[in-house]
MARBA-3410 file (N, C-alpha, C, O; in Angstrom, 1 decimal):
137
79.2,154.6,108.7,79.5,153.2,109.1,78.5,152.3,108.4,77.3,152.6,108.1 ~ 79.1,151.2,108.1,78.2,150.4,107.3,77.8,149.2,107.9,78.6,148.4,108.4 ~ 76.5,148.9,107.9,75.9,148.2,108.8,75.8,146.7,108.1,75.4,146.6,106.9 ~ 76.0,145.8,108.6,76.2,144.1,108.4,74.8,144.3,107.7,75.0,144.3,106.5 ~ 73.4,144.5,108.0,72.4,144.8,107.3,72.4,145.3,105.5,71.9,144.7,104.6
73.0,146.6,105.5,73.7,147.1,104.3,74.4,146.2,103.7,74.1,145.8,102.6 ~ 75.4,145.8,104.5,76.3,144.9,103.8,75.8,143.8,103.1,76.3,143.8,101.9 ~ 75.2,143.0,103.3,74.3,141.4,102.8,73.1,142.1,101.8,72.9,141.6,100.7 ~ 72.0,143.7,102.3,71.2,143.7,101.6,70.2,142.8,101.3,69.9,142.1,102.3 ~ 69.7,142.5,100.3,68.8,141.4,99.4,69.4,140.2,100.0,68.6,139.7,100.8
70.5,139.5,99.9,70.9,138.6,100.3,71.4,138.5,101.8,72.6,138.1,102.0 ~ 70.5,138.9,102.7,71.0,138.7,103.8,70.3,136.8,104.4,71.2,136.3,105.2 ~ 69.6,136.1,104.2,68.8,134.8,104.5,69.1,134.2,103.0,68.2,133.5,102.7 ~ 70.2,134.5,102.1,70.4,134.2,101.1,71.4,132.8,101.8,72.0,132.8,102.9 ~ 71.2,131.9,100.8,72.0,130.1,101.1,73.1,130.4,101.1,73.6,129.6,101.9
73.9,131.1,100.6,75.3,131.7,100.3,75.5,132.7,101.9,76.3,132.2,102.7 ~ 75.0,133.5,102.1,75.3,134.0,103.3,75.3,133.3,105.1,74.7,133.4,106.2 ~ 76.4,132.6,104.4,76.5,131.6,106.0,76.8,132.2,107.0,77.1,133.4,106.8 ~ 77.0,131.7,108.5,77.6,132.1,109.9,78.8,132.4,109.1,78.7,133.5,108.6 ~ 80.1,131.5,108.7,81.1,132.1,108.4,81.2,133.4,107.6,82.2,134.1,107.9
80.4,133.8,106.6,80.7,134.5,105.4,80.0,136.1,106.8,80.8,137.0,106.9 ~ 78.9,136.0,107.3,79.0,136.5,108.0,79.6,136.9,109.2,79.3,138.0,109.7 ~ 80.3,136.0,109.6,81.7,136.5,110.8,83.0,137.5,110.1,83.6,138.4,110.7 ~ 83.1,136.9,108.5,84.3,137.7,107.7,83.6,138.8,108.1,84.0,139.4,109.0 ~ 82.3,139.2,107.2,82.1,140.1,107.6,81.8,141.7,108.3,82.0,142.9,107.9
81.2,140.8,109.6,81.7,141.6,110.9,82.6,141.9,111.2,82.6,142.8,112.1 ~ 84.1,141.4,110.7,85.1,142.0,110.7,86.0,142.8,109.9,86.9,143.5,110.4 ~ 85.8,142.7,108.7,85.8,143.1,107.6,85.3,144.8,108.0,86.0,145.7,108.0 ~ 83.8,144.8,108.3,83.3,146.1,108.5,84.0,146.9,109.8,84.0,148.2,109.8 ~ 84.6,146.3,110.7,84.5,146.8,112.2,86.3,147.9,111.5,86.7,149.0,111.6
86.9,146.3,110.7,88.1,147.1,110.3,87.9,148.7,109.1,88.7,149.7,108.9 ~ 86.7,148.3,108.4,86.1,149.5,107.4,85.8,150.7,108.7,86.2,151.9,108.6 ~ 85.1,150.4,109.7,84.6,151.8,110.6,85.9,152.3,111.5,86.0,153.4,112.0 ~ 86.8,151.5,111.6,88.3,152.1,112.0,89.1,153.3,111.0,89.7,154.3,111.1 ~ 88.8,152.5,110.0,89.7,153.4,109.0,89.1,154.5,108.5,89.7,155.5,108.1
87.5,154.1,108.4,87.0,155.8,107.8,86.7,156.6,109.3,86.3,157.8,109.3 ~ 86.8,155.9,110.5,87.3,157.1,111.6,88.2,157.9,112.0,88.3,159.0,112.7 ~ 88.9,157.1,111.4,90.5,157.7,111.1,90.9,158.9,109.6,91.6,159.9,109.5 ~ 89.9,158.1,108.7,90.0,159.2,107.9,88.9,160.8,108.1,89.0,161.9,107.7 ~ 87.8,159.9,109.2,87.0,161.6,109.3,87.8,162.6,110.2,87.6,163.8,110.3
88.7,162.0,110.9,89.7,163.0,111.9,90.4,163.7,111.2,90.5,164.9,111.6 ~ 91.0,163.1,109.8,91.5,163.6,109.2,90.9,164.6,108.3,91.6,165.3,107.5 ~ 89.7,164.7,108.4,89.0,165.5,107.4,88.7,165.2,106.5,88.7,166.0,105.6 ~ 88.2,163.7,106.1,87.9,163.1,105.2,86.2,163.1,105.0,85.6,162.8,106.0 ~ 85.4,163.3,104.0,84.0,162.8,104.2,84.2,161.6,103.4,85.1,161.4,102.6
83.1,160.7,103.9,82.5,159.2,103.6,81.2,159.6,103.2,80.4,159.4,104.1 ~ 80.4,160.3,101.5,79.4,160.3,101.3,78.3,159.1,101.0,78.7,158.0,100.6 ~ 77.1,159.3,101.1,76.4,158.2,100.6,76.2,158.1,99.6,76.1,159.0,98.8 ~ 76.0,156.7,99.2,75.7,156.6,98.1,74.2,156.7,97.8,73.5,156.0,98.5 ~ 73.6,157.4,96.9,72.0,157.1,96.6,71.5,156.0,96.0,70.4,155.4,96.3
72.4,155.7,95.3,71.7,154.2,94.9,71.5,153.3,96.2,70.3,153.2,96.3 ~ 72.0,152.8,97.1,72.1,152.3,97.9,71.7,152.9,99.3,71.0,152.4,100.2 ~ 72.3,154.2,99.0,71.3,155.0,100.7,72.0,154.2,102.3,71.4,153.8,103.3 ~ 73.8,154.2,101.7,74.5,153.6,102.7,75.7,154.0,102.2,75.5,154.9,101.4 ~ 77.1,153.7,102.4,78.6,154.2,101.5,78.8,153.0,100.8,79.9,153.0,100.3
77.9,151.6,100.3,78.3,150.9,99.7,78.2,151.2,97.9,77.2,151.7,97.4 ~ 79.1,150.9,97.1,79.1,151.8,95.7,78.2,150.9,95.1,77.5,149.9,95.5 ~ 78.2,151.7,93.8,77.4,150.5,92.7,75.7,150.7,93.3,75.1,151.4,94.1 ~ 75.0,149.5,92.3,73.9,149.7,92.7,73.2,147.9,93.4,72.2,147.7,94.1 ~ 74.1,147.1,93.0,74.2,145.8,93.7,74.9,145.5,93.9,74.9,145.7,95.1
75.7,145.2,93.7,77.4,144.1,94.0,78.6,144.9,94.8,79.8,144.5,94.7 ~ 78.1,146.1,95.7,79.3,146.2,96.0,79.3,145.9,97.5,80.0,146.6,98.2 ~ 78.6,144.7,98.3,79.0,144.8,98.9,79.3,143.1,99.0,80.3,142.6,98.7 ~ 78.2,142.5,99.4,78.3,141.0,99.4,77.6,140.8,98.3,76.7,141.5,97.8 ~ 78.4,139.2,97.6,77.8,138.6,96.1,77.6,137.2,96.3,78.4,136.4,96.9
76.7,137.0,96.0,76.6,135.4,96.5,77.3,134.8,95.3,77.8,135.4,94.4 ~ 77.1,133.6,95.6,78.3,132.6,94.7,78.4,132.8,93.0,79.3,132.9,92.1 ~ 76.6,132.6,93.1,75.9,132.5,91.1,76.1,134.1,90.8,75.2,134.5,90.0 ~ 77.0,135.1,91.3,77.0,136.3,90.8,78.1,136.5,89.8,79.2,136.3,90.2 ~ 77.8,136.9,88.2,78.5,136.9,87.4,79.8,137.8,87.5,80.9,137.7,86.9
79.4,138.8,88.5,80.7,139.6,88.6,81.4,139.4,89.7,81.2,139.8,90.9 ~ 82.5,138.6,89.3,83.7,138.3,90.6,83.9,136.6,90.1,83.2,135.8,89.5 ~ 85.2,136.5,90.9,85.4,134.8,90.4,85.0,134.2,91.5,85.4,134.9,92.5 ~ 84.1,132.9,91.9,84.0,132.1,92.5,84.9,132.0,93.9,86.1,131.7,93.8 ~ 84.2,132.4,95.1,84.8,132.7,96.2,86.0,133.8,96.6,86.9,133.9,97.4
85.3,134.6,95.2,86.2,136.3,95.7,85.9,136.5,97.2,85.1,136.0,98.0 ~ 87.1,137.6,97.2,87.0,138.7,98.6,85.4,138.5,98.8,84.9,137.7,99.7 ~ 84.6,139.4,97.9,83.5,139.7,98.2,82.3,138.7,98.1,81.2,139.2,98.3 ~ 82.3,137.8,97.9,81.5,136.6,97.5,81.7,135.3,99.1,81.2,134.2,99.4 ~ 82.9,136.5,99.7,83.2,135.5,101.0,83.2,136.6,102.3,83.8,136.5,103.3
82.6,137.3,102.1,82.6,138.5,103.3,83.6,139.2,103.6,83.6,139.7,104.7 ~ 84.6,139.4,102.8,85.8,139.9,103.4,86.3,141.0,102.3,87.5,141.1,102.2 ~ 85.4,141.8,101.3,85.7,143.1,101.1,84.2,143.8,100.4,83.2,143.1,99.9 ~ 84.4,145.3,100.5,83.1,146.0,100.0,83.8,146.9,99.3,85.0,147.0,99.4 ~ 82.8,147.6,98.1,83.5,149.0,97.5,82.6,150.0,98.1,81.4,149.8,98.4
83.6,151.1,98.3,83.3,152.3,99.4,82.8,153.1,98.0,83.4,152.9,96.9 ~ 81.4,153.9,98.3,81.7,155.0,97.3,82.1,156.2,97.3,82.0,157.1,98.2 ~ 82.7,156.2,95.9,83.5,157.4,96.1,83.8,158.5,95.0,84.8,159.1,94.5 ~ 82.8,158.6,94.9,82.2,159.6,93.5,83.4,160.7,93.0,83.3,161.1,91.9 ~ 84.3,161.0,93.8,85.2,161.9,93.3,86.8,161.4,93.6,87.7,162.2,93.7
86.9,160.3,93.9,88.3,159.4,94.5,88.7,160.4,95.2,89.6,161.2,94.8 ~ 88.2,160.5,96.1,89.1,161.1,97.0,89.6,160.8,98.2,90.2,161.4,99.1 ~ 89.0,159.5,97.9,88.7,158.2,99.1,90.2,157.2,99.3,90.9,156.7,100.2 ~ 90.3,157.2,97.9,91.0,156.4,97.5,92.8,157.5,97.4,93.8,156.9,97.7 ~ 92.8,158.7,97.1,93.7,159.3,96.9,94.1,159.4,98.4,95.3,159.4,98.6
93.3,159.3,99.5,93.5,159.5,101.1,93.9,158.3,101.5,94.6,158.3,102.5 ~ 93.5,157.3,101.0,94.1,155.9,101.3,95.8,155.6,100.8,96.7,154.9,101.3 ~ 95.9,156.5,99.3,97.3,155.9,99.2,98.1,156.8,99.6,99.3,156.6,99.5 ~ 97.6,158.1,100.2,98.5,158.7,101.0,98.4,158.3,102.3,98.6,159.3,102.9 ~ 98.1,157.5,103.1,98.2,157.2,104.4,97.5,155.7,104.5,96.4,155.3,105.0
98.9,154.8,103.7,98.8,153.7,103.5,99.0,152.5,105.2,98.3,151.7,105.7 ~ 100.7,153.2,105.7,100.2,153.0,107.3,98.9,152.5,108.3,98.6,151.5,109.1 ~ 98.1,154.0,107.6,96.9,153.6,108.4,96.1,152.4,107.9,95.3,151.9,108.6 ~ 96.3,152.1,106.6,95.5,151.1,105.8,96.0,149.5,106.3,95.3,148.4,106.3 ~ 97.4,149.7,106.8,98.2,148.7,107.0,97.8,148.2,109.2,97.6,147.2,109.8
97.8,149.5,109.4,97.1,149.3,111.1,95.8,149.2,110.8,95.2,149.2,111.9 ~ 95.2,149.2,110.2,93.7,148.5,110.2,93.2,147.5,109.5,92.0,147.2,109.4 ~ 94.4,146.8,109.0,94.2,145.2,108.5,93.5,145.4,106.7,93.2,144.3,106.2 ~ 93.3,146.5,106.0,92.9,146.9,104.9,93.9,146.7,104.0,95.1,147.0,104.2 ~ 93.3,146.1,102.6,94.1,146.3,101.5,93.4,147.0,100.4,92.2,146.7,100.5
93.4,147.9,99.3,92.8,148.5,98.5,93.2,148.2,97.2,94.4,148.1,97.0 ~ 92.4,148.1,96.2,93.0,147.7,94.7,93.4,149.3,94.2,93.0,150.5,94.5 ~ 94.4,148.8,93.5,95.1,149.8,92.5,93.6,151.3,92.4,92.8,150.9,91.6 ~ 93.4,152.0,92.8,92.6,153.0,92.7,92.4,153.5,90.3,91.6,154.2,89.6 ~ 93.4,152.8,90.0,93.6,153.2,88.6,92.1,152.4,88.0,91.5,152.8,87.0
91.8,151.4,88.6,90.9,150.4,88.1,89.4,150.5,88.8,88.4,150.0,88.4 ~ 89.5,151.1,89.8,88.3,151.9,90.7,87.7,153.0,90.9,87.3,153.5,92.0 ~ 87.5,153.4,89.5,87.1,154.8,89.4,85.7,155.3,90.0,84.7,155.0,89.3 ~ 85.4,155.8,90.9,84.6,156.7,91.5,83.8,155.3,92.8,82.7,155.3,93.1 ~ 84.8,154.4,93.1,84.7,153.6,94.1,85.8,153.0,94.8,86.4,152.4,93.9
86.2,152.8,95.7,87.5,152.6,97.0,87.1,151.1,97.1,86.0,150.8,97.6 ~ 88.2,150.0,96.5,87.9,148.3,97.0,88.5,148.4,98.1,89.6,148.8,97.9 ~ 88.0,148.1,99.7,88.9,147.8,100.7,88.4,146.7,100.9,87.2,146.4,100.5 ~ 89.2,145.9,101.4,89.2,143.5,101.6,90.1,143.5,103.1,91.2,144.0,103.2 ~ 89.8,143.2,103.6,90.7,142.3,104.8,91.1,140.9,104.5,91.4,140.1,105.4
91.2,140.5,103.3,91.9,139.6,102.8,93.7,140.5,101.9,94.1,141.5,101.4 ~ 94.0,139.4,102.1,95.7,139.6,102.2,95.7,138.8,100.2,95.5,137.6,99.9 ~ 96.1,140.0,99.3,96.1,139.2,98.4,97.3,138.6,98.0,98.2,138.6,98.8 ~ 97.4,137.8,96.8,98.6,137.5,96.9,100.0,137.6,96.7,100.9,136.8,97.1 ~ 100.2,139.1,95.8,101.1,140.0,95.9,101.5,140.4,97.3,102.6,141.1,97.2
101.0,140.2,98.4,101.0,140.6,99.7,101.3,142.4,99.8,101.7,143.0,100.8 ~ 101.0,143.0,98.7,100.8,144.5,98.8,99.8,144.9,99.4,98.9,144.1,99.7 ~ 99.9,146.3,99.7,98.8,146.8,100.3,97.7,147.4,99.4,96.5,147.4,99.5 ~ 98.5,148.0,98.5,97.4,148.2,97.3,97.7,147.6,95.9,98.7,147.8,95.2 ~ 96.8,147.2,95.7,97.2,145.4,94.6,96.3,145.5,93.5,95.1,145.8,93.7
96.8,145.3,92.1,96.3,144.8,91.3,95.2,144.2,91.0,95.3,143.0,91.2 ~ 94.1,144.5,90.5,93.0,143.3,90.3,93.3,141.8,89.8,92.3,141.1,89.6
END
């Protein structure tokens, strides 16, 4: 489970990290610990990552980005609290996601194309605009 703490990191008292950005947030995550509960029933592991020493990927940006962050466009998913990348060192995270997209769909989760996310799972509780469940960058 990934903790609102994990999630902000460095920038948690950051000017960018408002009440709102942290309410997306909190919901954003509560819907991330549904679904990898759902995937540990299933036999799924959710390893850590070492860089981070939480499941958030990458070694900065995967979970919250404040605004002046060069990676992401200006009030992305993640620059607004409403997605993290899972890591996922062997996609296996993501191969479990597009086989039991349902569950992705009852827990308010969308995931990018896994082809463009290699050894990390994008889930957003934002609704993109293809309105798929698993979407294109």
């Amino acid at each position: 489970m990934i903790l609102l703490s994990d999630y902000f990191g460095d920038w948690y008292e950051h000017i960018d990290a408002v009440d709102a950005r942290k309410e997306n947030a909190e919901k954003l995550l509560d819907a991330c610990s549904e679904l990898e509960a759902l995937g540990r029933a299933d036999g799924m592991v959710f390893p850590v990552n070492p860089q981070t020493s939480c499941q958030i990927a990458g070694q900065t940006y995967g979970g919250f980005r404040p605004q002046a962050c060069k990676q992401g466009a200006p009030h992305s998913a993640h620059k607004e609290g409403l997605a993290v990348d899972i890591y996922d060192p062997e996609d296996e995270i993501d191969e479990w996601c597009l086989a039991n997209q349902n569950l992705l769909e009852r827990c308010g989760i969308y995931i990018e194309d896994p082809k463009y996310t290699p050894r990390w799972s994008h889930w957003s509780i934002r609704r993109p605009s293809s309105g798929n469940r698993v979407f294109l960058p």
